[in-house]
DRENPA-3360 file (N, C-alpha, C; in nm, 2 decimals, always signed):
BEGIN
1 = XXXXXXXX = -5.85/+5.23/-1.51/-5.97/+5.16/-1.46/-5.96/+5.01/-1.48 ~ -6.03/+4.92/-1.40/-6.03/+4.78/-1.38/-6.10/+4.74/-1.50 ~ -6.01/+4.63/-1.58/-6.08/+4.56/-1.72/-6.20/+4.52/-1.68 ~ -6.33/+4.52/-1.70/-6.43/+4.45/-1.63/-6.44/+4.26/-1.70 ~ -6.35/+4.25/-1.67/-6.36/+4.02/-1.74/-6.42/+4.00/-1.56 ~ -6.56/+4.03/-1.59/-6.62/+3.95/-1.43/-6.70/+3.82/-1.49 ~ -6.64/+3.75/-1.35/-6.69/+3.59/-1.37/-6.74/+3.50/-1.22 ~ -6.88/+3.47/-1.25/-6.95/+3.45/-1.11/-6.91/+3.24/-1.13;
9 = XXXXXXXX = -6.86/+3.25/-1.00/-6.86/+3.11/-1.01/-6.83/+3.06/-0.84 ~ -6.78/+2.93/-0.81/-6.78/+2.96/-0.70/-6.64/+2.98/-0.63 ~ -6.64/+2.97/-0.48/-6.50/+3.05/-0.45/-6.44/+2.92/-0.43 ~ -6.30/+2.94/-0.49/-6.16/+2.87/-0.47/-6.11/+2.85/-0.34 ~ -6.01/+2.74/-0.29/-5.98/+2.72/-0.19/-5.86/+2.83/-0.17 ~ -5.82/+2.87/-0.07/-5.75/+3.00/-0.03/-5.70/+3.12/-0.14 ~ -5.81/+3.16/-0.19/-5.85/+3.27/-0.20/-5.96/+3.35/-0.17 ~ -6.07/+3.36/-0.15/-6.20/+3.36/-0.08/-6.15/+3.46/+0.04;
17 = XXXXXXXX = -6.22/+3.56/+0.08/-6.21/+3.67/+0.18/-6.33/+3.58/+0.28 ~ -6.40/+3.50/+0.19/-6.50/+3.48/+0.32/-6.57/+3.31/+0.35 ~ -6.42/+3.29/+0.36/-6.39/+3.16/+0.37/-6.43/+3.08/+0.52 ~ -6.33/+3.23/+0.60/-6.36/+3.22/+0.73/-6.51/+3.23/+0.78 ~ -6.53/+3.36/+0.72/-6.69/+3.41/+0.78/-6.80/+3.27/+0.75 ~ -6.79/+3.21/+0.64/-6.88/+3.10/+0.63/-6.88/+2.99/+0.72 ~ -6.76/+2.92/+0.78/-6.75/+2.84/+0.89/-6.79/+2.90/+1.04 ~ -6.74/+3.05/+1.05/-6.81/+3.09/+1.16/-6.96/+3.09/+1.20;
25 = XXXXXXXX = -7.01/+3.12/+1.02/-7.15/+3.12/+1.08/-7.23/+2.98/+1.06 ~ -7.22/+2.94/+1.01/-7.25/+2.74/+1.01/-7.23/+2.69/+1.16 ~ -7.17/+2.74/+1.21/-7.09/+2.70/+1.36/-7.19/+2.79/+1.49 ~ -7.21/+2.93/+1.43/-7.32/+2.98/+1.50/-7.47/+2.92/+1.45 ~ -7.49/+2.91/+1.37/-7.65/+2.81/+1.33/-7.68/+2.66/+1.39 ~ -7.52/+2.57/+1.38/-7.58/+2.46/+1.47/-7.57/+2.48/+1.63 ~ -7.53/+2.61/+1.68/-7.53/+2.62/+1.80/-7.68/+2.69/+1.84 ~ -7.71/+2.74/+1.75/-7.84/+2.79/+1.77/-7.90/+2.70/+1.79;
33 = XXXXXXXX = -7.90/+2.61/+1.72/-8.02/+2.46/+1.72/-8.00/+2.39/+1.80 ~ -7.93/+2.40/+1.83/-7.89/+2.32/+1.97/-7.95/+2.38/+2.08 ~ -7.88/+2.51/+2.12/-7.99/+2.61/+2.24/-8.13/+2.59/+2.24 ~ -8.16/+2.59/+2.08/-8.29/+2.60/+2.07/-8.42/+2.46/+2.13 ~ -8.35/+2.36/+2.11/-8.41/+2.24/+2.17/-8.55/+2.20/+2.08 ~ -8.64/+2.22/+2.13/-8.78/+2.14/+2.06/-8.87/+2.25/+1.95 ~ -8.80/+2.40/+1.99/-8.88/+2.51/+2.03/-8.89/+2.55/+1.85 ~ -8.82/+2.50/+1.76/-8.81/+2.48/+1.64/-8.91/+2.39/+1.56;
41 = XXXXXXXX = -8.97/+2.32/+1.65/-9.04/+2.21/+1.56/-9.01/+2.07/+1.56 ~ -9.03/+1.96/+1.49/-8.97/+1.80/+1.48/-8.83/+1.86/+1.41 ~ -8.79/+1.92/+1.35/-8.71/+1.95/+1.26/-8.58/+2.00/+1.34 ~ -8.64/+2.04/+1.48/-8.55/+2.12/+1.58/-8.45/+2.27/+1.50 ~ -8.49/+2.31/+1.39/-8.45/+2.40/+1.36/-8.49/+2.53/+1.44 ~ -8.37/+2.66/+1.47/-8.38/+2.75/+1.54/-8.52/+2.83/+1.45 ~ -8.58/+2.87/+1.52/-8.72/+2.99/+1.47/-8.64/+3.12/+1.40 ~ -8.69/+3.16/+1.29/-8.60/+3.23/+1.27/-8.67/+3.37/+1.15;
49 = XXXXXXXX = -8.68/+3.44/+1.15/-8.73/+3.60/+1.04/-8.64/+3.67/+0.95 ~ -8.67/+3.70/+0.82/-8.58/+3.79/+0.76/-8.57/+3.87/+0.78 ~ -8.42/+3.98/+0.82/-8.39/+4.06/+0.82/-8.43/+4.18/+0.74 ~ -8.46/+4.14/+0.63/-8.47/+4.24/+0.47/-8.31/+4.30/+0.43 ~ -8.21/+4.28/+0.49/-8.11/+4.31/+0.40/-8.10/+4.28/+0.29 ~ -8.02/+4.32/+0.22/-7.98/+4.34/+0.07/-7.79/+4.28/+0.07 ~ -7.78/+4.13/+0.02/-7.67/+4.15/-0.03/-7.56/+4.29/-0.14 ~ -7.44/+4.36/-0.08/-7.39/+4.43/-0.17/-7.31/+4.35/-0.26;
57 = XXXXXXXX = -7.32/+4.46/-0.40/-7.22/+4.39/-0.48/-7.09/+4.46/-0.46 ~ -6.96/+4.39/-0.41/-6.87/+4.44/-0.38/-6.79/+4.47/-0.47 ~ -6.81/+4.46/-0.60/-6.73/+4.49/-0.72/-6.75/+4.62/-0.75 ~ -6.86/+4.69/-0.64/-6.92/+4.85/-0.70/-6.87/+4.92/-0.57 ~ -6.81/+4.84/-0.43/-6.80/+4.95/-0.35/-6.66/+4.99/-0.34 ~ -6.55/+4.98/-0.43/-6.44/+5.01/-0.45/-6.45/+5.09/-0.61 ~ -6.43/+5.28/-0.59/-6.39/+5.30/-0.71/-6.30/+5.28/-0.79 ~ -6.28/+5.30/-0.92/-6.18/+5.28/-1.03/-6.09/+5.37/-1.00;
65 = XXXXXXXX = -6.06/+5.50/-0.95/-5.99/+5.61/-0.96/-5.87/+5.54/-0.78 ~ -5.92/+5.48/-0.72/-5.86/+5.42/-0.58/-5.82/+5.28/-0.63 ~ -5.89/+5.20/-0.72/-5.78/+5.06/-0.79/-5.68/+5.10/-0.88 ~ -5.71/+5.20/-0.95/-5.58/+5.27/-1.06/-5.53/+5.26/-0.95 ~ -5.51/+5.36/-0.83/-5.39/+5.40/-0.74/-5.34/+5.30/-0.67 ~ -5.43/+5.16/-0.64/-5.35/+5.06/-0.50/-5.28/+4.94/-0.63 ~ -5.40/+4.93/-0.75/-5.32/+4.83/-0.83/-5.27/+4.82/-0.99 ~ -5.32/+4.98/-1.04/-5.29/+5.02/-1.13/-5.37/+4.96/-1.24;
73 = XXXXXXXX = -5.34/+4.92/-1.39/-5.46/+4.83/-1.48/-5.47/+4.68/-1.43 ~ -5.63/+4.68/-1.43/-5.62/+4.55/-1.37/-5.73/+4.45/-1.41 ~ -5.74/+4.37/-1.36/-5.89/+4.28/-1.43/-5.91/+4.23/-1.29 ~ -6.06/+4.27/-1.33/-6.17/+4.16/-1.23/-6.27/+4.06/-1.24 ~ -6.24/+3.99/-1.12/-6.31/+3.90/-1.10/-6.42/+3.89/-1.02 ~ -6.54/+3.87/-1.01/-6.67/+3.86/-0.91/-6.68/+3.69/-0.88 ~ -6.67/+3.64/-0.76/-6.70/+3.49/-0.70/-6.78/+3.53/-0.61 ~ -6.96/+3.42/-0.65/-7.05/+3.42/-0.55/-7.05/+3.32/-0.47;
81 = XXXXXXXX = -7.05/+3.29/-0.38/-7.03/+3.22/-0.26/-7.17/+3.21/-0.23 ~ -7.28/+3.14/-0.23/-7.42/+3.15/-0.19/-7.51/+3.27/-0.22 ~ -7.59/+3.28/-0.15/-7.71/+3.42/-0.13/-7.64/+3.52/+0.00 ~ -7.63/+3.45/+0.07/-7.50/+3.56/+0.13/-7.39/+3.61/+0.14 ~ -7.30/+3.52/+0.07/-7.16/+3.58/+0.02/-7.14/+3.62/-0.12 ~ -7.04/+3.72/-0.15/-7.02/+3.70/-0.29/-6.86/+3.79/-0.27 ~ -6.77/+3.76/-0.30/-6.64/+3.81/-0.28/-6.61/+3.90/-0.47 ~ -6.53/+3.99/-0.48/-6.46/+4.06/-0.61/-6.30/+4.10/-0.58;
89 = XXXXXXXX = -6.23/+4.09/-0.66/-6.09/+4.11/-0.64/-6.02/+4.16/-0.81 ~ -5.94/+4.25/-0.76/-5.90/+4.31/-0.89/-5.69/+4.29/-0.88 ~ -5.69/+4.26/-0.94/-5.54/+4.21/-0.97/-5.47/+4.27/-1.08 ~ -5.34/+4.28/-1.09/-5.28/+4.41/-1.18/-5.29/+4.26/-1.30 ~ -5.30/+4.40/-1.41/-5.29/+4.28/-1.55/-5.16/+4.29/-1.64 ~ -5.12/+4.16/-1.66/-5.01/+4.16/-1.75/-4.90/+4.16/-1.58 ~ -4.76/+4.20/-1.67/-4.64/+4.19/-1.63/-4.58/+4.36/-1.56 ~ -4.58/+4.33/-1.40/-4.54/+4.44/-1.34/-4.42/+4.52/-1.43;
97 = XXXXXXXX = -4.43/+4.63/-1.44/-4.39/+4.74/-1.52/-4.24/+4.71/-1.45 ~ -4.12/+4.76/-1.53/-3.98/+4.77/-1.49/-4.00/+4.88/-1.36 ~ -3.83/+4.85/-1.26/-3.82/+4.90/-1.18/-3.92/+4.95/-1.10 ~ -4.04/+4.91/-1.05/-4.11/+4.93/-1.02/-4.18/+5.09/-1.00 ~ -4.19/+5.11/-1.10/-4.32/+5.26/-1.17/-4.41/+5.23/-1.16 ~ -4.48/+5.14/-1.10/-4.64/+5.14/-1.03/-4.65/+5.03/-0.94 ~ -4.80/+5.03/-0.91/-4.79/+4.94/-0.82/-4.83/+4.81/-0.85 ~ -4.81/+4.70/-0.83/-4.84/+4.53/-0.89/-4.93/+4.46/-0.81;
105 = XXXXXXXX = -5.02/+4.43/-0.77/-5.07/+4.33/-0.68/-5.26/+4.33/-0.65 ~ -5.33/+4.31/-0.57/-5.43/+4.21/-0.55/-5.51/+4.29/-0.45 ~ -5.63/+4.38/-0.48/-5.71/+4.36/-0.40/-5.83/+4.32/-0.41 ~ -5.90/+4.29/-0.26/-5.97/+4.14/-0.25/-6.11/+4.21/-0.18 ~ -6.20/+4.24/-0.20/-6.28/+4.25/-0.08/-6.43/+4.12/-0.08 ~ -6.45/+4.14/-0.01/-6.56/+4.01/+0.03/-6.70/+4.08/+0.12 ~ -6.79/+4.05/+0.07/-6.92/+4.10/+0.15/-7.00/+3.96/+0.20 ~ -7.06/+4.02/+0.32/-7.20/+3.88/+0.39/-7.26/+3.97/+0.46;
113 = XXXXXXXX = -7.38/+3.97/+0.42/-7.48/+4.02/+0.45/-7.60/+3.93/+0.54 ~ -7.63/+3.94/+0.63/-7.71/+3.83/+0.72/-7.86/+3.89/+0.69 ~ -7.93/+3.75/+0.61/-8.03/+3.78/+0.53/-8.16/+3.73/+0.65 ~ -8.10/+3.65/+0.74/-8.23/+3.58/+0.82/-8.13/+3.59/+0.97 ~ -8.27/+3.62/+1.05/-8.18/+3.63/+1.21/-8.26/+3.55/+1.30 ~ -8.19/+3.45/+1.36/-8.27/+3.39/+1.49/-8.34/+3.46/+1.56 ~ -8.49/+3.36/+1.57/-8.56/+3.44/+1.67/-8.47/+3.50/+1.86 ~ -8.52/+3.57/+1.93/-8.49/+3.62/+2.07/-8.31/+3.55/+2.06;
121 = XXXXXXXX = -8.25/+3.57/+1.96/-8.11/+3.63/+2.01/-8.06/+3.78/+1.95 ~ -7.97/+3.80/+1.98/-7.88/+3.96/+1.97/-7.90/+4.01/+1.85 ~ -7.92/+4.14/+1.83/-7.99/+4.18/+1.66/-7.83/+4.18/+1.58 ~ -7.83/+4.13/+1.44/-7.72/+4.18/+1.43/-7.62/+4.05/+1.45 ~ -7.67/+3.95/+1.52/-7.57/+3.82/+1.56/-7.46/+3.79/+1.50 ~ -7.54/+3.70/+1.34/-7.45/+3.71/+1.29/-7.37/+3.76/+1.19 ~ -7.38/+3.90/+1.13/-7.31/+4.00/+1.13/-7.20/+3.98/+1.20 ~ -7.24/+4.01/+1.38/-7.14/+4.05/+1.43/-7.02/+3.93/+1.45;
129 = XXXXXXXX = -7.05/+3.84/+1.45/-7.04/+3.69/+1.43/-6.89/+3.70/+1.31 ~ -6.92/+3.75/+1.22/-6.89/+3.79/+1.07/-6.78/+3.82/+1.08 ~ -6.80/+3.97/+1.12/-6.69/+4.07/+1.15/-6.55/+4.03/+1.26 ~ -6.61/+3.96/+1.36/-6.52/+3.89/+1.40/-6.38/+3.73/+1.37 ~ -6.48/+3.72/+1.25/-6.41/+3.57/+1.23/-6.35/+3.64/+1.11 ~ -6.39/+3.80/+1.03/-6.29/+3.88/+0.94/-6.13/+3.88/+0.95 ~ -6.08/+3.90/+1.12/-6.02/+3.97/+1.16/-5.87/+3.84/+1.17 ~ -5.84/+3.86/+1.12/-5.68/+3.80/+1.19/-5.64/+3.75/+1.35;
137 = XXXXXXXX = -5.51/+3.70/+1.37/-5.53/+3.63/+1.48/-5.50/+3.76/+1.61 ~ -5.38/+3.89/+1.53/-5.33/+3.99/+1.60/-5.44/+4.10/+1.62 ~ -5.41/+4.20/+1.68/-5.48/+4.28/+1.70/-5.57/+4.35/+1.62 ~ -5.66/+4.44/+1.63/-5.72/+4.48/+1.48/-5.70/+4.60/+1.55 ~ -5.68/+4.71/+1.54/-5.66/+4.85/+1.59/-5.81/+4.94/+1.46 ~ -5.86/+5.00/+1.55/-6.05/+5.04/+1.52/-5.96/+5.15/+1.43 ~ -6.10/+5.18/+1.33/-6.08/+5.27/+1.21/-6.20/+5.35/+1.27 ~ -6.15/+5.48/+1.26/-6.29/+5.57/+1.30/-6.35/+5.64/+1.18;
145 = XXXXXXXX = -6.49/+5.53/+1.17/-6.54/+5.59/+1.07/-6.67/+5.58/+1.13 ~ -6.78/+5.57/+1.07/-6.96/+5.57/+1.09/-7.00/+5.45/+1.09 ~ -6.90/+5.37/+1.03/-6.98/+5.23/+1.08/-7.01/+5.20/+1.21 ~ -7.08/+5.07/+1.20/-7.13/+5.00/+1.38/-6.96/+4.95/+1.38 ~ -6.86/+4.91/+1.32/-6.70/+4.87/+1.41/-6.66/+4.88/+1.23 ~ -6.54/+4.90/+1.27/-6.43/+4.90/+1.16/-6.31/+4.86/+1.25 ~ -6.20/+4.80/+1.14/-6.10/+4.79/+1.20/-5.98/+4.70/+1.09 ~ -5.86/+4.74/+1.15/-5.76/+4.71/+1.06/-5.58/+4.66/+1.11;
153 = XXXXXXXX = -5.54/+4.58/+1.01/-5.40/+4.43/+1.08/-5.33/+4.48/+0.94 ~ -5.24/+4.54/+1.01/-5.09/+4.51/+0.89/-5.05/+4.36/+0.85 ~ -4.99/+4.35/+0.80/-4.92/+4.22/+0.73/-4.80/+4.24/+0.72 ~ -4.73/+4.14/+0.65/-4.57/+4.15/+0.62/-4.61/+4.20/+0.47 ~ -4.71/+4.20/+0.39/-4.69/+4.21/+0.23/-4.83/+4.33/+0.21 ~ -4.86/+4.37/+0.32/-5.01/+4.44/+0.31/-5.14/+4.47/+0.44 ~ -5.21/+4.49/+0.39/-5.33/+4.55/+0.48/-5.46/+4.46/+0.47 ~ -5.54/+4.49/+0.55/-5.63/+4.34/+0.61/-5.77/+4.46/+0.65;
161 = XXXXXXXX = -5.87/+4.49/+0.62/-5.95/+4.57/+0.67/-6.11/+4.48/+0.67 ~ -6.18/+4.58/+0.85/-6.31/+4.45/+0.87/-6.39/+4.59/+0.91 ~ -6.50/+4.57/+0.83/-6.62/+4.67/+0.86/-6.76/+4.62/+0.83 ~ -6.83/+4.66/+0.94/-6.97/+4.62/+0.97/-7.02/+4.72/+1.01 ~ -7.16/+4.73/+0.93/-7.26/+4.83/+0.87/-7.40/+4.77/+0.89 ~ -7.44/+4.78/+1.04/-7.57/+4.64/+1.04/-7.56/+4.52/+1.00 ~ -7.66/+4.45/+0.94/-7.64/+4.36/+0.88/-7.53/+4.31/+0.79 ~ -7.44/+4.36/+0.75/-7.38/+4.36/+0.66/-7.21/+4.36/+0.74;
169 = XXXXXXXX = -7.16/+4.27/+0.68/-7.01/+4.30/+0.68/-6.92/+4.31/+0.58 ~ -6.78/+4.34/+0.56/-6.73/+4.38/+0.43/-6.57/+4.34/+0.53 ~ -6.57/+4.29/+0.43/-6.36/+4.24/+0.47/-6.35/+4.23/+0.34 ~ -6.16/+4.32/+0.36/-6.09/+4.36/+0.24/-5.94/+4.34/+0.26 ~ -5.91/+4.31/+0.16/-5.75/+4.27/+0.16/-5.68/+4.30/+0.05 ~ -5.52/+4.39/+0.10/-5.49/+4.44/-0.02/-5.32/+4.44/+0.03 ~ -5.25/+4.40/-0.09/-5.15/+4.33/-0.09/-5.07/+4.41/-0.26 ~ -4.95/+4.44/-0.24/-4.89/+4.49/-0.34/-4.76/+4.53/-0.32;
177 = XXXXXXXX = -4.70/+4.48/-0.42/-4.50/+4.54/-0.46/-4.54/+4.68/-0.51 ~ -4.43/+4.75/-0.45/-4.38/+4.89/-0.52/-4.49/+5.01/-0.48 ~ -4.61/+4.96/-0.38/-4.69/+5.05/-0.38/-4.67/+5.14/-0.27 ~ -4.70/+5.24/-0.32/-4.67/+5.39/-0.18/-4.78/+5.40/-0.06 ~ -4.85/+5.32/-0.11/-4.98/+5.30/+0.00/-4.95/+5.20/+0.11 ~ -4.83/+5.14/+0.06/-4.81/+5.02/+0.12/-4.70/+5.06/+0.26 ~ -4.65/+5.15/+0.20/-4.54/+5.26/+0.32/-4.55/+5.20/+0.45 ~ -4.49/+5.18/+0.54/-4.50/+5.18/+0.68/-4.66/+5.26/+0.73;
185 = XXXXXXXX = -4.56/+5.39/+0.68/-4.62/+5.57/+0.74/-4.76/+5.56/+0.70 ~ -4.73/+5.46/+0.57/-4.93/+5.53/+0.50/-5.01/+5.38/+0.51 ~ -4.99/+5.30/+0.55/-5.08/+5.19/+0.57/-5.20/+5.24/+0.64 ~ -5.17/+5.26/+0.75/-5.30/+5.30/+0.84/-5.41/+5.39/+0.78 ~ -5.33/+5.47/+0.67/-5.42/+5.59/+0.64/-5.46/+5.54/+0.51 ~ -5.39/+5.42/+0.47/-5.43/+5.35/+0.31/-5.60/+5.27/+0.36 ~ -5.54/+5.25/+0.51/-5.66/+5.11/+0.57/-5.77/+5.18/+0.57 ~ -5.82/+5.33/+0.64/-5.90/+5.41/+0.68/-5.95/+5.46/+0.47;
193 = XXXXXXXX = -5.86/+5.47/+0.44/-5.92/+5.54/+0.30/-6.03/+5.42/+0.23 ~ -5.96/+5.30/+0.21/-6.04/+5.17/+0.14/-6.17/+5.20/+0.26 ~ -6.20/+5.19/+0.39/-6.29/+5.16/+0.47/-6.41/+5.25/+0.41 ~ -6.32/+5.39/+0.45/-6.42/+5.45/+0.41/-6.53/+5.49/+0.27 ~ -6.41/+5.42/+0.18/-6.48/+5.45/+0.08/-6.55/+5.31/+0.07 ~ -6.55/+5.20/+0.10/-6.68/+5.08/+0.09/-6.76/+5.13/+0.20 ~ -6.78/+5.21/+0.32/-6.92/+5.24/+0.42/-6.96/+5.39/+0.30 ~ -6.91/+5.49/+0.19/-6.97/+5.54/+0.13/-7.04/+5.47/+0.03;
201 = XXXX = -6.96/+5.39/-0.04/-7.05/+5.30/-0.11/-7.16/+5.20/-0.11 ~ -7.15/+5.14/+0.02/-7.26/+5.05/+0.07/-7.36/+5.13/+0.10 ~ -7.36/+5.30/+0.16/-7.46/+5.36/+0.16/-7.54/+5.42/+0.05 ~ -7.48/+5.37/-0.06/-7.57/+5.43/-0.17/-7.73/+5.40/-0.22;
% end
């Protein structure tokens, strides 16, 4: 099980799963305001309603019995990034074991939940907004699961996974020496296992 040393603070430069997602959507808000013209007020801010979503805490939608397996004993970290972001990542602790008898390395997942949605544009905007700026520059090849899109990018060192659940998006990244998950053969089926188990857990 992951040591729980969780520590809310804010996110670090290139570490942050949702680094990208926050510039994308900053980038969709002043474009909104812009479309929007007068129709906002003196203030020219886009008109805009809460969604009622619920930020998830992403430190709960990865079980302990799947971190034993991808990173073996590990400690975590929770970084909140605003009211809409908040990223957790669990990293092996101490000194990778000889010859490599387990696995060593870092996973990362990151949640944003779109708490407020411009008035008369697309339900879901920026979510979908989200899910897109998740994704790497190569292809994402779709995970079939129940979410509204899933999808997942090999790496040279690991796996890259983007899933959106309504309002909500979840990008995960998972990176490790010596791990069997990490296989060629079992990546894809390592990508679909993490997916599915954060769209079970976000449904709880």
């Amino acid at each position: 099980m992951a040591e729980p040393v969780v520590v809310a603070r804010p996110g670090r430069s290139g570490r942050s799963s949702s680094a990208a997602l926050l510039s994308a959507l900053t980038m969709s808000i002043l474009l909104a305001a812009g479309c929007s013209g007068k129709q906002g007020g003196a203030s020219g801010a886009p008109p805009m309603f809460a969604t009622g979503a619920r930020l998830p805490d992403p430190c709960r939608l990865v079980g302990g019995d799947l971190i034993d397996q991808l990173v073996g004993a590990s400690t975590m970290v929770r970084e909140t990034e605003g009211k809409e972001n908040v990223d957790c990542r669990w990293e092996t602790r101490g000194h990778p074991p000889p010859k490599g008898k387990s696995p060593s390395g870092l996973l990362q997942v990151g949640a944003f939940t779109q708490a407020r949605q411009v008035k008369r544009t697309e339900k879901y905007n920026d979510a979908k907004i989200a899910y897109k700026a998740a994704q790497r520059d190569e292809p994402c090849a779709p995970v079939r699961i129940s979410a509204d899109a899933a999808c997942w990018q090999r790496d040279e060192s690991g796996i890259h996974v983007a899933v959106r659940k309504g309002y909500t998006t979840i990008v995960i990244s998972y990176t490790a020496a010596h791990s069997p998950a990490l296989n060629e053969e079992k990546k894809e089926e390592t990508a679909t296992a993490l997916a599915t188990e954060v769209l079970n857990n976000l449904s709880v």
